[in-house]
C-alpha positions as CSV (number, residue, x, y, z in Angstrom):
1,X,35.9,68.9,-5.5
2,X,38.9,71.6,-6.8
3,X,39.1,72.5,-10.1
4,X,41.4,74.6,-9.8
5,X,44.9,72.6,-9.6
6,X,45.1,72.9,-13.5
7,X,43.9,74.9,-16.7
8,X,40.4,74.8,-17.7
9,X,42.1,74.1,-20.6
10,X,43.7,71.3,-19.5
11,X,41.2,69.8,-18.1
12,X,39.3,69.8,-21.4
13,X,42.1,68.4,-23.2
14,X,41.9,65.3,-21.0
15,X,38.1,65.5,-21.3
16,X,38.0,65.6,-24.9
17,X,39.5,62.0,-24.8
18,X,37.3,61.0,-22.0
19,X,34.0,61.7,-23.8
20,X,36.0,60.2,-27.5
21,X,36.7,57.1,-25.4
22,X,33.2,56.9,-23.7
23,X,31.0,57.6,-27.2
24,X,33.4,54.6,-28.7
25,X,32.8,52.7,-26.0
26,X,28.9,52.7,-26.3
27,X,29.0,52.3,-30.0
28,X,30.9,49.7,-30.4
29,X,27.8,47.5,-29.6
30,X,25.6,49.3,-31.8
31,X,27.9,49.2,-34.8
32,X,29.4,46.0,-37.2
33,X,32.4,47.6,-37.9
34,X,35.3,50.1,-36.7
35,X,34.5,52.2,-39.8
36,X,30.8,52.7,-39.2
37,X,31.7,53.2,-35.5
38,X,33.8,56.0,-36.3
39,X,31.6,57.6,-38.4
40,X,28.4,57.6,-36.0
41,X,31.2,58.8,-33.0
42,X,32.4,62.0,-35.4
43,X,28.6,63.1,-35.2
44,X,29.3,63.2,-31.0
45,X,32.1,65.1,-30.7
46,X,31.6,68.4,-32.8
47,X,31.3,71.3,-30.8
48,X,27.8,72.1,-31.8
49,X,26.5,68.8,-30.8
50,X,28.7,69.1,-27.7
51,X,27.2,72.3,-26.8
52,X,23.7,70.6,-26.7
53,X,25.2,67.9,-24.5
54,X,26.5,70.8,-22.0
55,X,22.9,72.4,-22.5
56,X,21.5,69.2,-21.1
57,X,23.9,68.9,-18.4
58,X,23.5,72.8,-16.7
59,X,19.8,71.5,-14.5
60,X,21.9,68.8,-13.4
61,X,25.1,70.1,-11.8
62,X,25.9,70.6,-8.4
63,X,26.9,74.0,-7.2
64,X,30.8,73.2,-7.6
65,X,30.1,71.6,-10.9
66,X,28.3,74.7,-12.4
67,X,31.3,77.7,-10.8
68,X,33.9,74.9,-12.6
69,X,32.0,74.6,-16.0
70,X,31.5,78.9,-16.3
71,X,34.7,78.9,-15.3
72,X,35.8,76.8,-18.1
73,X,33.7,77.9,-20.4
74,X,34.9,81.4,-19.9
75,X,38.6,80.1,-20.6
76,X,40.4,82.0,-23.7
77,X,41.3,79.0,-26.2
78,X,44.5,80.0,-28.2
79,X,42.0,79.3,-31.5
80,X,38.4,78.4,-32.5
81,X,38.0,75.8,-35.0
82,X,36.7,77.0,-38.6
83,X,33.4,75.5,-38.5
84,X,32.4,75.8,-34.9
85,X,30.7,78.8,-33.7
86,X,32.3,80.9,-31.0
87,X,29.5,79.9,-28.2
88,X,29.3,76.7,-29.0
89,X,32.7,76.0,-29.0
90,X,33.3,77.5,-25.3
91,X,29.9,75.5,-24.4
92,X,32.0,72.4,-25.5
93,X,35.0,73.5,-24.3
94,X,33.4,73.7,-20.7
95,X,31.6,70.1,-20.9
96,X,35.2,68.3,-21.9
97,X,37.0,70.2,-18.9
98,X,34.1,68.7,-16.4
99,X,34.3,65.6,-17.4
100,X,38.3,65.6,-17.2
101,X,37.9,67.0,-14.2
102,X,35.9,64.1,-13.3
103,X,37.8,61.7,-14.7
104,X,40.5,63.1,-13.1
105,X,39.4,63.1,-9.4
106,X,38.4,59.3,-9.7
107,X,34.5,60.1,-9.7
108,X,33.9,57.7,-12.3
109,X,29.7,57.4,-10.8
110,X,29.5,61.3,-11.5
111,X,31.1,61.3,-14.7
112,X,28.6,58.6,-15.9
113,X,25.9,59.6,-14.7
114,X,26.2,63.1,-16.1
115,X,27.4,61.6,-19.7
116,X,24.0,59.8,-19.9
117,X,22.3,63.3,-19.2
118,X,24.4,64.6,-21.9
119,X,24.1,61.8,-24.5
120,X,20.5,60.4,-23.9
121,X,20.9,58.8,-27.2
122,X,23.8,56.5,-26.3
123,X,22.1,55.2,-23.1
């Protein structure tokens, strides 16, 4: 695995669509409507409730996977969103960049296998 070809940053902008797209994907079963959907998905992809998610993850990574997500969670973001605290939001920050990292390398087993770590609740 190399991590290192982009940004941490970028890799957690792809990743932030990654998880968006898997949480929709799982709830669309659960849920009768596209307006109930998206209200149960904004409750997955705050930063606080991300940072329990990475919380989850750390046990579970391989050695690469761990240097990656300090490395990405160490990354400088340009701005921190008003209602997210700071470690939180580099907690989340770090779990989007893995998992477009992931997505990004083709490991699509890895990548859902550590999202059903992360997001017992959607399993």
């Amino acid at each position: 695995m190399n991590g290192s070809e982009l940004s941490p940053l970028l890799y957690a902008y792809l990743g932030d669509s990654v998880l968006e797209v898997m949480v929709r994907e799982r709830l669309i079963s659960r849920f009768p409507d596209a307006a109930a959907c998206n209200r149960a998905a904004l409750s997955f992809v705050t930063a606080a409730r991300q940072a329990e998610a990475a919380k989850r993850l750390r046990d579970h990574l391989t050695p690469e996977e761990e240097a990656f997500f300090l490395h990405a969670r160490n990354a400088k973001p340009h701005s921190l969103p008003h209602n997210a605290q700071p470690y939180d939001y580099h907690l989340a920050t770090a779990l989007e960049a893995l998992f477009g990292m992931l997505h990004l390398i083709g490991n699509k087993e890895r990548r859902d296998a550590l999202f059903q770590i992360a997001f017992p609740e959607l399993n």
